[in-house]
N, C-alpha and C positions, 0 to 999 in steps of 0.2 A: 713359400707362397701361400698365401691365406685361400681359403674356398672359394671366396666369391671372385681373385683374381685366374683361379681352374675354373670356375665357372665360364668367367668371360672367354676363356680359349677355347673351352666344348661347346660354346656359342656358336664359335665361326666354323667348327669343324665340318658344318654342312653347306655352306657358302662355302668353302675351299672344297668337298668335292663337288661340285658344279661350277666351278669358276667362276665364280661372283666375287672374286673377293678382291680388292687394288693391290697394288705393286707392292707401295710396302705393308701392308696388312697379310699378302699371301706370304712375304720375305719371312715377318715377324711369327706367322706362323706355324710355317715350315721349321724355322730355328726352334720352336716351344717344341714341338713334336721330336727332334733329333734328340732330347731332353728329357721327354716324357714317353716315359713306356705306355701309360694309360691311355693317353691322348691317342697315341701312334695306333692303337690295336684298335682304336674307334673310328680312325682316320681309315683305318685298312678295308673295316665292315662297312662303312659307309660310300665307300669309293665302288663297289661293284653296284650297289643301288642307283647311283648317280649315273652309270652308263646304261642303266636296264629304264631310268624313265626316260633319256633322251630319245628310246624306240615308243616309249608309248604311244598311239595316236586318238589325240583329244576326242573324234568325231566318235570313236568305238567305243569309249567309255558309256556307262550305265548313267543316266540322269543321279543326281544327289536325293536322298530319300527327303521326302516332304513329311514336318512333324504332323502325327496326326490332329485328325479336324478337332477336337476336342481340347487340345494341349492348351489352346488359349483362355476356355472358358476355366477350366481345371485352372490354370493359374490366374484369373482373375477374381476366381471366389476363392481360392487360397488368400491372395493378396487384402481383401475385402473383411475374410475371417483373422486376418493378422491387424486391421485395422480396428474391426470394434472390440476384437481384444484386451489391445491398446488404449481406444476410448475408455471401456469398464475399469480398466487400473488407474486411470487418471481421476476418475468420478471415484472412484472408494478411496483414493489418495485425500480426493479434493472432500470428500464426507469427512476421513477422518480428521481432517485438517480445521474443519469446519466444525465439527463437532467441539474437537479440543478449545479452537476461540470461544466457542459458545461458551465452554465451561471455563475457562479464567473470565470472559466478561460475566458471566454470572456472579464469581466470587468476588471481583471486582466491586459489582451490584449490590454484592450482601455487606460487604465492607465498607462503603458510601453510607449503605440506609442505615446500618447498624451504627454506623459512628457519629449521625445525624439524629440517630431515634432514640437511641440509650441512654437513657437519665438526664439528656441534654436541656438547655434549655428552651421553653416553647415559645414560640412568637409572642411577641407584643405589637398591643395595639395602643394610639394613643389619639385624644380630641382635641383639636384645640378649642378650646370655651371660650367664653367672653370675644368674641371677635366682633368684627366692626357688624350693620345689618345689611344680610344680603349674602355675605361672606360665610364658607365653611370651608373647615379645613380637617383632614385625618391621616394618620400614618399608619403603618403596623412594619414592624423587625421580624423576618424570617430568618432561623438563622441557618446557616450553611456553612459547607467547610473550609470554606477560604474566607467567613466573616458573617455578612448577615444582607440581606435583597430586602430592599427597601421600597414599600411601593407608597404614592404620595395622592390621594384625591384633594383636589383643588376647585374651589366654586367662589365663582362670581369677584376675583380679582381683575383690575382692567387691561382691556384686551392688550396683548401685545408685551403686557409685560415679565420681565426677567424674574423669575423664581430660583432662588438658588438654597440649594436642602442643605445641611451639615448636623453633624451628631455632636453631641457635647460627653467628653469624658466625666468623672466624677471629680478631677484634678480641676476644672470647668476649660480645659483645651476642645477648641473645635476642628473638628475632622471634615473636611469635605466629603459631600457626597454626589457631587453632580448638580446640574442645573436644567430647569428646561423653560421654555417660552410659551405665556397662558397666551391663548392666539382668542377664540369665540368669546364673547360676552355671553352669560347666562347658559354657556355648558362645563361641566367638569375635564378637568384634566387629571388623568392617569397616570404619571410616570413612572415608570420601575427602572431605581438606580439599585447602586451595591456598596456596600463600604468593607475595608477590612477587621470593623471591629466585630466582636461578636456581643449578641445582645446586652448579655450581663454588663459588657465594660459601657453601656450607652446609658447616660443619665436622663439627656435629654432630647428632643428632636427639634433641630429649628429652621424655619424657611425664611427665608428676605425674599418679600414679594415687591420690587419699586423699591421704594426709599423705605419702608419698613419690614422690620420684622419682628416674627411671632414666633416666640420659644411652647413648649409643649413639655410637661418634666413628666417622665416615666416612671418612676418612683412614689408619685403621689398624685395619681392620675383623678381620684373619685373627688371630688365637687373641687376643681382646682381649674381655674382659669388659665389661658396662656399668657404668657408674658410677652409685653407687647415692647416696644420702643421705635 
């Protein structure tokens, strides 16, 4: 017999002396007890107690003692001191926690700009000359670590129409880089696209504005016109 099944029988050893217990629960019992010497000398102590409360009478008993007046408050600043305990450990969890992100996004930070700023190459700028009159046009190549951010001022092309930028390799392959829509007559447009080359590999910058376009060459930028067609 395992513990926990002597358990369940010195369960009922007090339900069987007061007769609480069913027909066959008191049979099954009775049978444990003819079996168990332990059981039996529990069964024996408990059977005179069982006869001593059926004289008790309820009315003569002593009220039940009331917990003192204070027990509440004592255990609601215990409960309250257990609570911002708990908050303090979460808050220096949640600092050290925060802390440590701080410090890989910093290295994170220093490993971007360092690998952006070290010997790298610096932006280019480029004009396109000789354009129609009225018309200007300039770019410049920032470069960055997934290629180069291309931003494009545009003047006095007619309204509405398609401008579409692309970079020219030194192979003379063109790379898309985006397109955007000149909308106002007689204001500039702005747009900042991205390409994946990076500047070195960019010979040339060119935009189709309409039915034409204007190349711009990087390489030999000083008194050099853009190429038109």
């Amino acid at each position: 017999m395992t513990p926990d099944d002597h358990r369940v029988w010195r369960e009922r050893l007090g339900a069987l002396a007061l007769g609480q217990l069913g027909p066959e629960e008191r049979a099954a019992t009775e049978a444990h007890l003819e079996g168990c010497a332990e059981c039996r000398a529990e069964a024996d102590t408990l059977a005179p107690m069982a006869s001593l409360l059926r004289r008790a009478d309820p009315e003569r008993l002593s009220p039940a003692p009331s917990p003192p007046p204070y027990l509440g408050d004592r255990i609601a600043r215990r409960i309250a001191a257990e609570r911002s305990a708990s908050r303090l450990r979460r808050v220096r969890i949640g600092l050290g926690l925060g802390a440590a992100a701080a410090a890989t996004a910093a290295v994170i930070l220093a490993i971007v700009l360092t690998g952006s700023s070290s010997e790298g190459p610096a932006g280019k700028t480029v004009a396109f000359n000789g354009l129609p009159k009225g018309m200007s046009i300039d770019a410049s190549l920032e470069p960055r670590p997934w290629g180069s951010d291309i931003s494009v001022n545009v003047r006095g092309v007619r309204p509405g129409a398609l401008c579409t930028v692309w970079l020219r390799r030194d192979d003379g392959t063109r790379v898309p880089a985006g397109s955007f829509r000149y909308v106002y007559a007689g204001e500039s447009a702005e747009p900042q696209l991205s390409s994946g080359l990076d500047p070195p590999e960019v010979s040339a910058i060119g935009i189709e504005a309409g039915s034409r376009t204007f190349v711009a060459p990087i390489h030999s930028q000083a008194g050099s016109g853009a190429e038109q067609s």
